[in-house]
C-alpha positions as CSV (number, residue, x, y, z in Angstrom):
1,X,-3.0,20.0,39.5
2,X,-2.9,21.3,42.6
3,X,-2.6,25.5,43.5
4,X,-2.8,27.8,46.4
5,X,-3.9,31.1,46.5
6,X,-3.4,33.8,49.6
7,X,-7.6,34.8,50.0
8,X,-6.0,37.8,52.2
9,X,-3.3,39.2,49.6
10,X,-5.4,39.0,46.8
11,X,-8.2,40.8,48.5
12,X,-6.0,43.4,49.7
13,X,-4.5,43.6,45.8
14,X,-8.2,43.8,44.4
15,X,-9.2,46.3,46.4
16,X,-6.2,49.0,45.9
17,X,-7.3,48.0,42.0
18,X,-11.0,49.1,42.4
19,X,-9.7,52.1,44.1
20,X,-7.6,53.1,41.0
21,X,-11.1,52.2,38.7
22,X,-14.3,54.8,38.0
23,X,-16.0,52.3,38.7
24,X,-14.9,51.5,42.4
25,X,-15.1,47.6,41.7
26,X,-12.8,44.9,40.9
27,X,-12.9,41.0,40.6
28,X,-10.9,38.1,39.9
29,X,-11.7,34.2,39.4
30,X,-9.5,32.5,41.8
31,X,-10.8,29.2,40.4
32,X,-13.2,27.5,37.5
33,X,-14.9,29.8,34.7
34,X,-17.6,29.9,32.3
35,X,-16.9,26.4,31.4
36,X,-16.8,25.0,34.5
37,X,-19.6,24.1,37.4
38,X,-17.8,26.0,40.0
39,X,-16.8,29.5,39.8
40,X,-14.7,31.4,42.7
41,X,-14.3,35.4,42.0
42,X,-13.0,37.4,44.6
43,X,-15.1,41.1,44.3
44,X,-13.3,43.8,45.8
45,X,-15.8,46.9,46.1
46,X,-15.3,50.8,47.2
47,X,-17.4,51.9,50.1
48,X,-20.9,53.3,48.7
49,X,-20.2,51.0,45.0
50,X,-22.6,47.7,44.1
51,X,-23.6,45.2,42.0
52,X,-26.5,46.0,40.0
53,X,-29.8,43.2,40.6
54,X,-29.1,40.5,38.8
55,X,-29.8,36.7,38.9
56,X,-27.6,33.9,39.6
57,X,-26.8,31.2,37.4
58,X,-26.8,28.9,39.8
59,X,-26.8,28.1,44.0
60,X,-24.1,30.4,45.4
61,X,-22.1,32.4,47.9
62,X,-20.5,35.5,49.2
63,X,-18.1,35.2,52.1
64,X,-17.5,38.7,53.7
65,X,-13.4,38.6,53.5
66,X,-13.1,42.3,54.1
67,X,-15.4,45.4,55.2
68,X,-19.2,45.2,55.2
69,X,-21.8,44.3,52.7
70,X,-25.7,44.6,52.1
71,X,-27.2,41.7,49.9
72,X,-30.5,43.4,49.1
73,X,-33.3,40.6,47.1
74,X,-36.8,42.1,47.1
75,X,-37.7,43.5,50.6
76,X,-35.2,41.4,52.3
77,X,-31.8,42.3,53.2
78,X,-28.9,40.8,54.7
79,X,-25.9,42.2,56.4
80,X,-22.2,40.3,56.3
81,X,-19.2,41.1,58.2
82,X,-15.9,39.8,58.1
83,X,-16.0,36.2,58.1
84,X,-19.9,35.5,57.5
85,X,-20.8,33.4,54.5
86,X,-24.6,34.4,53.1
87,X,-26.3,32.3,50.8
88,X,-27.5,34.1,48.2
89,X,-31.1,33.4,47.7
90,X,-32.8,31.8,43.6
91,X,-34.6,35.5,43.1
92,X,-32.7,38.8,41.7
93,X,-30.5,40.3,44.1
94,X,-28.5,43.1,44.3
95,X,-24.8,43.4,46.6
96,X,-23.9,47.1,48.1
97,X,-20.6,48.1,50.0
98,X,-21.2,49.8,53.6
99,X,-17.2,50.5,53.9
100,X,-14.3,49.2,51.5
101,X,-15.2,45.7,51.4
102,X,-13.7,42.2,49.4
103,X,-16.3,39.4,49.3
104,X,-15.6,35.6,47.6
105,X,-18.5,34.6,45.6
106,X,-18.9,31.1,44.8
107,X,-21.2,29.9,41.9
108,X,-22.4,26.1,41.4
109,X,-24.1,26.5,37.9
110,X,-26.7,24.7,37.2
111,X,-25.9,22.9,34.2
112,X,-28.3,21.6,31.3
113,X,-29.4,17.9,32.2
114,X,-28.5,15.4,29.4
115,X,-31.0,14.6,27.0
116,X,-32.8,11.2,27.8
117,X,-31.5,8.5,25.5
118,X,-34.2,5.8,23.6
């Protein structure tokens, strides 16, 4: 089955949610899930919000779509504009909001290898 999904409408949608929410944030999965390999969420965030550190399950992603972001792993940091792509590195990490910002996080899980038949 094939879909497609306006990046730039649904950013713009998330982020008048987050800016309705206590919490300042708001996400979406544009595409897989928590049974699938691949995981898309757009992440719309309120200037000054974050993501607490956390690890990732898995290699991934954030493309900057909107705003300005701060992906913060240990004593490194890494600033993304609209339109950069970081790769988000294996160690816990941490994403903050400079300004009103909408980011696409892509997930590749790494998934259990198959037990070895005798």
């Amino acid at each position: 089955m094939m879909r497609k999904t306006s990046l730039t409408a649904l950013a713009r949608h998330e982020l008048e949610h987050a800016s309705e929410l206590a919490s300042g944030r708001s996400a979406t999965t544009v595409f897989g899930g928590h049974d699938r390999t691949l995981r898309q969420t757009v992440i719309a965030m309120r200037a000054g919000q974050s993501l607490a550190e956390h690890e990732s399950p898995g290699e991934a992603t954030v493309h900057v779509l909107t705003g300005r972001v701060i992906l913060h792993a240990g004593e490194r940091k890494w600033s993304g504009w609209v339109g950069d792509l970081i790769i988000v590195p294996d160690a816990p990490h941490s994403l903050e909001a400079v300004e009103d910002s909408v980011v696409l996080l892509t997930v590749a899980k790494v998934m259990p290898q198959a037990h070895a038949q005798s």
